[in-house]
C-alpha atoms as an extended CHARMM CRD file, in Angstrom:
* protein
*
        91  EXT
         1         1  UNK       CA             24.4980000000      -17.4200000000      125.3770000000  PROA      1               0.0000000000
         2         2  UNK       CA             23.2210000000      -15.7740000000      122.3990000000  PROA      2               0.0000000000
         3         3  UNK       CA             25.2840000000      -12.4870000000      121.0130000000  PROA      3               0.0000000000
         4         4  UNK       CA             24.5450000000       -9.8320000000      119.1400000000  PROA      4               0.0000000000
         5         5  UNK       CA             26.9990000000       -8.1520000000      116.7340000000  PROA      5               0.0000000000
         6         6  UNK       CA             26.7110000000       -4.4450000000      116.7480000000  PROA      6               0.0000000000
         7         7  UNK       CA             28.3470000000       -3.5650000000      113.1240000000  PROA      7               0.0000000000
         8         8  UNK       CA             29.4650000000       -5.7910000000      109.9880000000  PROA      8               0.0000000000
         9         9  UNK       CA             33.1150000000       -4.7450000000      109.9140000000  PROA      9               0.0000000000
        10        10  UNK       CA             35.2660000000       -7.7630000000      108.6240000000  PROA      10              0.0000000000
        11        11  UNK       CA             36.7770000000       -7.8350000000      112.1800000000  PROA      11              0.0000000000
        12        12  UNK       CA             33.5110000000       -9.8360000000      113.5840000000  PROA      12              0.0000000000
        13        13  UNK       CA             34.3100000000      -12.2230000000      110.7140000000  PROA      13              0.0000000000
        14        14  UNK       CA             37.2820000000      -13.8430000000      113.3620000000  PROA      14              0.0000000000
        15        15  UNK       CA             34.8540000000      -13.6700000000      116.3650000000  PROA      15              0.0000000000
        16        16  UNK       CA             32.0310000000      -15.7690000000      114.7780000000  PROA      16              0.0000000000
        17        17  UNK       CA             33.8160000000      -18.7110000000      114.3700000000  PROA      17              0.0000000000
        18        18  UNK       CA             34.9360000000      -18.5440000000      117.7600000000  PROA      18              0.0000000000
        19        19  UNK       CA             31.3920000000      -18.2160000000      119.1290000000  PROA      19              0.0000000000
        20        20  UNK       CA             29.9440000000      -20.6960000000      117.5590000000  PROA      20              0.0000000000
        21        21  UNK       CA             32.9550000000      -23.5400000000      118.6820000000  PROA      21              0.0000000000
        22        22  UNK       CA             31.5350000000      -22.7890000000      122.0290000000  PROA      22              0.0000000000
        23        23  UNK       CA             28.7700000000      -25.2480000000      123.7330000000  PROA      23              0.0000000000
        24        24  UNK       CA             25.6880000000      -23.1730000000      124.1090000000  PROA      24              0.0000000000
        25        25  UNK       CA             26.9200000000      -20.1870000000      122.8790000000  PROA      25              0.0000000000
        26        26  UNK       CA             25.4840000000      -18.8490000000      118.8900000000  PROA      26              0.0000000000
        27        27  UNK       CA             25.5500000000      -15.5090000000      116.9790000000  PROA      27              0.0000000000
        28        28  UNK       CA             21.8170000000      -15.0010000000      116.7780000000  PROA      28              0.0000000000
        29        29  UNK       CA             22.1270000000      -10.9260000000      115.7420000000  PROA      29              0.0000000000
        30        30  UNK       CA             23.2480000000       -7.9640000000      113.8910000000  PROA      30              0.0000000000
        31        31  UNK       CA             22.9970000000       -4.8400000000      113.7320000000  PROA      31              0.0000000000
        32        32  UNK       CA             24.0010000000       -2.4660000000      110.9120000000  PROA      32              0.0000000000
        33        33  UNK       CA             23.4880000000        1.3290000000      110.0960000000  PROA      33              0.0000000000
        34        34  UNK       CA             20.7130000000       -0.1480000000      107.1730000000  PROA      34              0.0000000000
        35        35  UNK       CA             18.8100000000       -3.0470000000      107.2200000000  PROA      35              0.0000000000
        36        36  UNK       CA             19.7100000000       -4.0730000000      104.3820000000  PROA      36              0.0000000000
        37        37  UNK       CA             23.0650000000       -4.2420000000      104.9090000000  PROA      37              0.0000000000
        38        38  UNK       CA             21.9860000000       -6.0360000000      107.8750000000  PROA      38              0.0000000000
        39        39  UNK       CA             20.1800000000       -8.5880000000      106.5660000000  PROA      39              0.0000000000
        40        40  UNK       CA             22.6800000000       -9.6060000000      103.9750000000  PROA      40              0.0000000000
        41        41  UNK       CA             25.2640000000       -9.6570000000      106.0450000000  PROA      41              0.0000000000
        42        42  UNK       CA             23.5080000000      -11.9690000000      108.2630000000  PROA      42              0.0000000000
        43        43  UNK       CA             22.2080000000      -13.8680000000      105.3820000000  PROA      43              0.0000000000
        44        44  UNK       CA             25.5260000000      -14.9180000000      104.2640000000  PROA      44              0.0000000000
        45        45  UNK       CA             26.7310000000      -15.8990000000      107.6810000000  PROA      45              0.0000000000
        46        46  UNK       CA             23.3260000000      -17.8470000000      108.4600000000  PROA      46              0.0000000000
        47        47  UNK       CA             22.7140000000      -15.1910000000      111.4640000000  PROA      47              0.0000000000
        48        48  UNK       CA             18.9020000000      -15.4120000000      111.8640000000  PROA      48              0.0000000000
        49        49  UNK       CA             18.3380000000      -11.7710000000      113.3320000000  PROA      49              0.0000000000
        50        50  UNK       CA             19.4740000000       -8.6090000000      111.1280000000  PROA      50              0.0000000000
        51        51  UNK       CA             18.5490000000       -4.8080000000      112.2070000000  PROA      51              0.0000000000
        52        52  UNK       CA             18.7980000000       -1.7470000000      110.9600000000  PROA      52              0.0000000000
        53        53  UNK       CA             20.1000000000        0.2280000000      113.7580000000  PROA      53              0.0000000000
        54        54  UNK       CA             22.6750000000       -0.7250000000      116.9550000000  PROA      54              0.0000000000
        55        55  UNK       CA             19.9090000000        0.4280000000      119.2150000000  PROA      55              0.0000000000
        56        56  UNK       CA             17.5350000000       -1.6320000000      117.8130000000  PROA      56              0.0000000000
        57        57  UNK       CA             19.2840000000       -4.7970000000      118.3190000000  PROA      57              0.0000000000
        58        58  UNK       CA             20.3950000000       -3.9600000000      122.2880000000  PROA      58              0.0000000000
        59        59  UNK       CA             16.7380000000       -3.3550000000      122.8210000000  PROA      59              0.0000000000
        60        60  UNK       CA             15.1000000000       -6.0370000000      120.9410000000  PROA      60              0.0000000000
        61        61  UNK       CA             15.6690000000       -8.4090000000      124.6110000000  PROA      61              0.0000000000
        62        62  UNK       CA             16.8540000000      -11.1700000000      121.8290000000  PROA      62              0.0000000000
        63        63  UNK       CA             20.4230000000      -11.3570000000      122.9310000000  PROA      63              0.0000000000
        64        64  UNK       CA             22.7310000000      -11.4980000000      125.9180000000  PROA      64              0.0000000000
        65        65  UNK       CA             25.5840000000      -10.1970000000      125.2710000000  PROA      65              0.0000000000
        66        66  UNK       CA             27.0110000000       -7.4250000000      122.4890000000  PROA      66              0.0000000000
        67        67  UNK       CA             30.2490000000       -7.7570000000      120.6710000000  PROA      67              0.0000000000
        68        68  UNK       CA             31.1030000000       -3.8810000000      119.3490000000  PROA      68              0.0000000000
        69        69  UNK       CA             32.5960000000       -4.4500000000      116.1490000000  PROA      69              0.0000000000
        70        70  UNK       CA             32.8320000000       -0.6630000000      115.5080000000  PROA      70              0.0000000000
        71        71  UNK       CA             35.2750000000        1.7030000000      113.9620000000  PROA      71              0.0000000000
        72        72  UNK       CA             37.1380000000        2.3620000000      117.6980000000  PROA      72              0.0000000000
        73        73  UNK       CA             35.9530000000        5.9540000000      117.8960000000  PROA      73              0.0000000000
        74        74  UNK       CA             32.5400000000        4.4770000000      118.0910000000  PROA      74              0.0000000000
        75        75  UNK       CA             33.3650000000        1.8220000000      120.8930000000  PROA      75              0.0000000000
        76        76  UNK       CA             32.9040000000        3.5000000000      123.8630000000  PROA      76              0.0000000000
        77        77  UNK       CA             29.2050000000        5.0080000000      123.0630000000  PROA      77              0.0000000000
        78        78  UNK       CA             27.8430000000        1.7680000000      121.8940000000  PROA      78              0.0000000000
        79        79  UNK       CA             29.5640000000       -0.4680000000      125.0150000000  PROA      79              0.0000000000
        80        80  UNK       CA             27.9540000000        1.9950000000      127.6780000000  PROA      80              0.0000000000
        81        81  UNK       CA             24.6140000000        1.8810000000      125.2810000000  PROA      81              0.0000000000
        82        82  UNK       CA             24.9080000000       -1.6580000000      125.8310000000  PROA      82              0.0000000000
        83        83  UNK       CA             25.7490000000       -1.9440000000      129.1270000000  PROA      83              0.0000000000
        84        84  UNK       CA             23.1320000000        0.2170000000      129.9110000000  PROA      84              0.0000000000
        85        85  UNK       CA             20.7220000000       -2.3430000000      128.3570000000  PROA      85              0.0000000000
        86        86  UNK       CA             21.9230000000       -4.7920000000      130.9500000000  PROA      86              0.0000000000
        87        87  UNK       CA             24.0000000000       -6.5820000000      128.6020000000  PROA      87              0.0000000000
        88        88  UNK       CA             27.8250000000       -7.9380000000      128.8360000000  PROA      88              0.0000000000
        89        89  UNK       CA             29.9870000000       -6.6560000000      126.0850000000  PROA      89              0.0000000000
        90        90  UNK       CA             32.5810000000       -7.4300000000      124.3340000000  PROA      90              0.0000000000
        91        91  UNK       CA             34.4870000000       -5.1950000000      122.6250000000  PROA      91              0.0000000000
């Protein structure tokens, strides 16, 4: 199962760890507000996929499942965003 990370809040620093100790499973995406906070973020967590927006990444069809690691008044929009994308969530 491949995940996508929508946000780079310190928060999804406990859940990659966790992830990864998982057969089959891998972080293979973020999503920031920039892409260029995206891409370092990902850079210095080896995450191969980095994009500049949360909508991006749910519709890029490169993960299958979304962790919401958004301020909480943000959670509910971007879980329902995802789940309307057909993925699971986490949040």
């Amino acid at each position: 199962m491949r995940f996508g990370i929508l946000g780079t809040a310190r928060i999804a620093d406990t859940l990659i760890p966790a992830i990864r100790s998982v057969p089959g499973c891998s972080v293979a995406a973020v999503a920031s507000r920039t892409a260029d906070r995206a891409r370092r973020w990902a850079d210095e967590r080896d995450i191969p996929l980095a994009f500049g927006s949360y909508a991006d990444l749910l519709d890029s069809g490169t993960v299958d499942a979304a962790y919401v690691a958004l301020p909480n008044r943000l959670h509910a929009e971007w879980a329902l965003a995802a789940i309307r994308a057909g993925l699971p969530v986490l949040c």
